[in-house]
N, C-alpha and C positions, 0 to 999 in steps of 0.2 A: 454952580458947582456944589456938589453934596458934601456938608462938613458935617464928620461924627462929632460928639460931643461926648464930654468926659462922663464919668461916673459924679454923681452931684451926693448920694445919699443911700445907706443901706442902713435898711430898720432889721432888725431881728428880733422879734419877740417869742422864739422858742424858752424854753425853759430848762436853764441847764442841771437844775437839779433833776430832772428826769433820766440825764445819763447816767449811766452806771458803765465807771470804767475802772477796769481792776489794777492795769499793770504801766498806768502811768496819770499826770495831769490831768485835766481837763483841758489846760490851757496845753498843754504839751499835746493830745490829739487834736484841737483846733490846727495848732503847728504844723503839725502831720499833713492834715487835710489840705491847708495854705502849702503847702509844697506842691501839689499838684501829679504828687507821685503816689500811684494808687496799690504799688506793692507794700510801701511805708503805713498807709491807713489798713491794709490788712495786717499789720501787727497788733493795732487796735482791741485790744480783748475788752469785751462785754457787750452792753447795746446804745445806740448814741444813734443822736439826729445832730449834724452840727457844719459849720458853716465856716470858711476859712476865706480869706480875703487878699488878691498878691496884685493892689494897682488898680486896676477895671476889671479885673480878674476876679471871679467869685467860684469859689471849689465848695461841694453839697456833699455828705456823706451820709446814709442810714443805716439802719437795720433793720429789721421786717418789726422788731418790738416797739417803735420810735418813728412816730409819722412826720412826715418833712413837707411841705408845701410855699410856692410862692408866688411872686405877682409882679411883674414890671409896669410900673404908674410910669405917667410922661409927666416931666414937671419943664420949666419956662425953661431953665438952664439945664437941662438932660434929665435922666432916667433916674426916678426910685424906685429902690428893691425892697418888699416887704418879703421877708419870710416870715414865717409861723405853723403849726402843727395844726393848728384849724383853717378853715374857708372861714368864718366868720370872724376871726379874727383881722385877719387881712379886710374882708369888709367894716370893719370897724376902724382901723384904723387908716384907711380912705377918705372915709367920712370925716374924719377929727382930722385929717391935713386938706378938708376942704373939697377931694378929687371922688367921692363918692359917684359922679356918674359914668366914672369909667369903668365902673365893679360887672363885674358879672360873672356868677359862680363859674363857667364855664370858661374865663378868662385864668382861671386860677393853673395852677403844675402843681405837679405831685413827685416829686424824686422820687426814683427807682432804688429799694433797695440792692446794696450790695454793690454797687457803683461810686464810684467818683465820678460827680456830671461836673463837668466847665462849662461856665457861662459867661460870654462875654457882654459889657453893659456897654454896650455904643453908643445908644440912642437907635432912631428907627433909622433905618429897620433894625429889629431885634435880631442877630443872629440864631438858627437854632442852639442850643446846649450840645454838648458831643460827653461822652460815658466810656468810660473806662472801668470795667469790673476789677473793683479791690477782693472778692471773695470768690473764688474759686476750688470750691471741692473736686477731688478724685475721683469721678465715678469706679464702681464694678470693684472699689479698696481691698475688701473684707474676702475673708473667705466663704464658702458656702455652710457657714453652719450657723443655726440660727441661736443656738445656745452662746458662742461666742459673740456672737453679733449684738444680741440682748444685754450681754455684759458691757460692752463697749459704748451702743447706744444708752441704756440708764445708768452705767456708770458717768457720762455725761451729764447728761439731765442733774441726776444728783450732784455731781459738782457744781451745777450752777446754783441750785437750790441750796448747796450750805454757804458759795460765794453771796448769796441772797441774804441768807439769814444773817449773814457778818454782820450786815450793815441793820438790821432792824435791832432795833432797842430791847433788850433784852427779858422786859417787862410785857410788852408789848402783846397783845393778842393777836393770832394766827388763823386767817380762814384762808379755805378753798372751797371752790365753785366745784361742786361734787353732782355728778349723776351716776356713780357707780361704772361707768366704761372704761374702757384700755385709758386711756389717756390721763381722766380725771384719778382715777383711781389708782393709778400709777402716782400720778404727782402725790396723794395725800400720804400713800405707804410710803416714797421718800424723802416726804416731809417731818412723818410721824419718825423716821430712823433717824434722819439726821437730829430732829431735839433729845433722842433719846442718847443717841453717841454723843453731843453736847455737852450733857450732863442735866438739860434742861426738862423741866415739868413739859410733859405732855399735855397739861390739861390748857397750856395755852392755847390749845389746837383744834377747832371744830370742822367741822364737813357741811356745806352749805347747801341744801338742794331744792330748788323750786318748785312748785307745785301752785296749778292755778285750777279755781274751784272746787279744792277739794280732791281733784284725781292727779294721778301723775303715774307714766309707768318708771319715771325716772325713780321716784321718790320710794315704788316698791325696788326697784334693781338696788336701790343704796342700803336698803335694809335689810336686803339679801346678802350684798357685797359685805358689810359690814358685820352681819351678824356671824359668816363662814368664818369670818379671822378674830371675835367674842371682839370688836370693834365699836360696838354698835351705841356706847357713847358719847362718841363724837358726833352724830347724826343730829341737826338740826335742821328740820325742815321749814321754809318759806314760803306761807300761802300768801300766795294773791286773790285780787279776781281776774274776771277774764278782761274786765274793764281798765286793768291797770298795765294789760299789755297793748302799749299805745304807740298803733306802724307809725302815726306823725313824727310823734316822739325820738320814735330812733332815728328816723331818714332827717330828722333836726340835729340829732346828736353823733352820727355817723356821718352826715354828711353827703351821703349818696345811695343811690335805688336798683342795688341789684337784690333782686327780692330773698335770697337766700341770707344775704348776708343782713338784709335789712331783720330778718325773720329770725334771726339768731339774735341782730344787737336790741329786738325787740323785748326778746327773754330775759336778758341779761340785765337791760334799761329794770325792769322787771324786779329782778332779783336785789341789785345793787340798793334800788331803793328801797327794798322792804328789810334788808339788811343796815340799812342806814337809819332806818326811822327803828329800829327795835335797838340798835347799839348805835347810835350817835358819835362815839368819839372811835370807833373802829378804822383801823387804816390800811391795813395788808390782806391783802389777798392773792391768792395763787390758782391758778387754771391748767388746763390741757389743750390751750387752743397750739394749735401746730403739727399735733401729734398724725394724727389723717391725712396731711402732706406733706409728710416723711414717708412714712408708710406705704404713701401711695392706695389709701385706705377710702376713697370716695368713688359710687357704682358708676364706672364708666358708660355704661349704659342708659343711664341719665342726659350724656351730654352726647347730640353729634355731632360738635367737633373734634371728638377724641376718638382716638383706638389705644388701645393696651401696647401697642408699638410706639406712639409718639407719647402716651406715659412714659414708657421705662425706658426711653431712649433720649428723651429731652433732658437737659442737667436746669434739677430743682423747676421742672414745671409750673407743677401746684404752688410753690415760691413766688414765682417771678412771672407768672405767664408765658406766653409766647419768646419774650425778650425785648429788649428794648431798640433793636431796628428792626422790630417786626411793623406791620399795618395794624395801626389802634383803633377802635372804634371811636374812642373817645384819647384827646390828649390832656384832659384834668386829670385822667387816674393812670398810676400805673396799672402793671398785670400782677393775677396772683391773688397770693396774701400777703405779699409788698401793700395791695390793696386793700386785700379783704378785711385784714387786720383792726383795723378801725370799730369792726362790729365787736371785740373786746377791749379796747386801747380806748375808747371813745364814753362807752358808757362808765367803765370806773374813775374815769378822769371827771368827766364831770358832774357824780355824784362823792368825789373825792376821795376817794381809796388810791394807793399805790398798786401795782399789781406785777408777777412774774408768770413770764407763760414760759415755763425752760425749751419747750420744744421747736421754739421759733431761735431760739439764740445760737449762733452761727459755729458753736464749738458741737451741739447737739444735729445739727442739722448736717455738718461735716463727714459725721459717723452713718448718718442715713445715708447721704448719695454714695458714702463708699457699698453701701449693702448691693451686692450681686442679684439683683430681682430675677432678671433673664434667666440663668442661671438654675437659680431656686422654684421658681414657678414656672418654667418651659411655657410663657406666654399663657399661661391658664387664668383665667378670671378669678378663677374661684380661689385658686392657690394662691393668687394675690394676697385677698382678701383677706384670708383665714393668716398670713402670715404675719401680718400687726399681733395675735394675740400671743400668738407662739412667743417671738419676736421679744415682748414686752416684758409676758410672763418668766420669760426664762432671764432676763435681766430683774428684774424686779428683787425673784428667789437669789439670785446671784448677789446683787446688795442688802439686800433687806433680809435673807433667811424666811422670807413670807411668800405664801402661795396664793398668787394674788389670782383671784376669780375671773373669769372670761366671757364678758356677754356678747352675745353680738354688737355690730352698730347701729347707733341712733342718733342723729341729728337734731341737737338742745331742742330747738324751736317743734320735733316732733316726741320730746321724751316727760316735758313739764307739761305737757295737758293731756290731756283724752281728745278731744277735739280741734287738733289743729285748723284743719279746713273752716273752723269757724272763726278763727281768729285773723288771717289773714288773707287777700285779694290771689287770686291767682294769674291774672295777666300781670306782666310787666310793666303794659301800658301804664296801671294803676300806679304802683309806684313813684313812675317817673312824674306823671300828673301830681302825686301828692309833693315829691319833690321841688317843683316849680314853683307850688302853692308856697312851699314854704320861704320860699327865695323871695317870692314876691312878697311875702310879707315881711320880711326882715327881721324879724325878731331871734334871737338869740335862746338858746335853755339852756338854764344853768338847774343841775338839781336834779 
């Protein structure tokens, strides 16, 4: 006769100084979560990875800013649960309880942001987890006007961004990961308005932009952006070489091989450290990752799996992927940038910066899914596209009184060199192989 056996042991080694939660405890959102009622955890304001516990009962909450991952070990007397925010974390501490050869990257889960998962700890068999979405925006909210809409959306963003600055030290130096585009460029104008309405020196404030050997189109768009609004200095560029954007490197510190995102956390790996090694005790930083899957801002025609109908019709696509009872290619990752995220989450963490991307936080992301696309763009590609600047700029001017510049898009990983194609593999296969590589060797990077 098959006897379950109890829950014997749950490790947690996320780290809860990572959450930022504005309008209660820490210990009172754990609470939340351990309820198992996932209207409750959508009261939750800010961003948090965190783990509640009701018996054999284990409730998982995140956010798209806040990476969640775990592992169920078999031990003599039942099941232990590792959670932690990296895969190699969980592989390490396998090892140190002895059960290292039950590891295997691909053994690992990845919580869904924006859900309450339940998971029940029986022993084997391991039941699946079951998901209940705590965060659900309104689609189609807003009305058709994008001046309104700009307002709404960056009046957002900047709330988050002076909820942000609350908590940083007052003394403290301020960077952002700057390439002069809608998003980046957004963040530093209302970064640079909130110290000023503060009361606080600006000069805490720089603009970080990479540049590797020498060229960068990104590095001219910043000196352009900057120079339009007499801005220009704050402009602090970071050269590399081309030798210090290292694909291992990141598919080490990301964690995983989808080549885009690998190609992005390669730049950043990149940056982080050449900002680290010229200012040593620097700790905050701010970016624009999110802002393109709000927007609905990335060339569909890139991917065939998509059309411009299962964009503007799926709630938070780019977010979340497919969804969570969709067919996964993989069940270590979620979809999205629940996933993708890690290519900026991953590289400031472990060259030790703090970081805010406001566009991924679930009060900014709210005011995007209300925005009316259909509507505003009559399904036009183009009308898409072009309405992220619209969109940003007429927000921006709305808080800030600044007429913030409009480039096209570009993609980090194609905007800090002149030569992409030489930096990085263009099959997939490549990737995944170096990925394997890395598993098999086990090692860790720190730095």
């Amino acid at each position: 006769m098959h006897r379950t056996l109890p829950l014997s042991r749950v490790i947690d080694l996320t780290d809860a100084t990572g959450n930022r939660v504005y309008n209660m405890t820490i210990d009172e959102a754990r609470e939340l979560v351990a309820s198992g009622d996932a209207g409750a955890v959508g009261r939750i304001e800010g961003e948090f990875a965190l783990i509640g516990q009701r018996g054999r009962t284990i409730f998982f909450a995140r956010t798209i800013g806040r990476l969640l991952r775990y592992f169920i070990a078999k031990w003599h007397d039942g099941p232990i649960l590792i959670v932690a925010d990296r895969i190699d974390a969980i592989r390490d501490q396998l090892n140190e309880l002895g059960l290292g050869d039950q590891f295997h990257p691909s053994y690992t889960r990845m919580v869904p942001a924006h859900h309450l998962m339940r998971l029940e700890l029986v022993g084997c068999p391991d039941p699946s987890p079951t998901c209940d979405r705590f965060f659900a925006p309104t689609q189609n909210s807003l009305p058709a006007d994008p001046t309104a809409i700009g307002e709404r959306y960056i009046g957002a963003a900047y709330n988050e961004i002076v909820r942000w600055l609350d908590r940083v030290p007052a003394r403290e130096p301020i960077g952002v990961c700057f390439s002069g585009g809608i998003d980046s460029g957004s963040v530093f104008l209302l970064t640079y308005h909130a110290l000023l309405r503060r009361g606080d020196s600006p000069s805490r404030l720089k603009t970080f932009t990479l540049e590797v050997d020498g060229g960068s189109p990104d590095l001219d768009q910043a000196r352009e952006f900057l120079s339009r609004l007499g801005l220009e200095l704050f402009l602090e560029p970071i050269s590399v070489r081309s030798a210090d954007v290292k694909i291992e490197d990141a598919i080490r510190v990301i964690e995983d091989y989808k080549p885009l995102d690998v190609q992005s956390a390669a730049m950043a790996l990149a940056m982080c450290r050449g900002i680290r090694a010229r200012y040593p005790e620097w700790k905050y930083l701010l970016d624009g990752d999110g802002g393109d899957e709000n927007l609905k801002d990335y060339p569909i025609e890139d991917n065939p799996e998509l059309t411009i109908r299962s964009v503007l019709n799926n709630l938070m696509l780019y977010q979340e992927g497919w969804g969570v009872q969709a067919i996964k290619h993989s069940l270590t990752y979620s979809g999205g940038q629940s996933r993708g995220y890690a290519r900026t989450y991953a590289p400031l963490a472990v060259t030790g910066f703090t970081g805010l991307s406001p566009f991924v936080c679930p009060s900014v992301i709210e005011v995007a899914e209300g925005i009316p696309f259909i509507e505003l763009t009559s399904w036009d590609h183009e009308k898409l596209y072009a309405l992220k600047g619209q969109v940003v700029a007429a927000g921006v001017k709305a808080i800030t009184g600044l007429d913030m510049p409009v480039f096209p898009k570009r993609r980090f990983q194609h905007g800090a060199t002149t030569k992409p194609k030489d930096l990085f593999p263009t099959s997939p296969a490549a990737y995944r192989r170096i990925f394997q590589r890395v598993y098999d060797a086990g090692a860790a990077l720190h730095g």
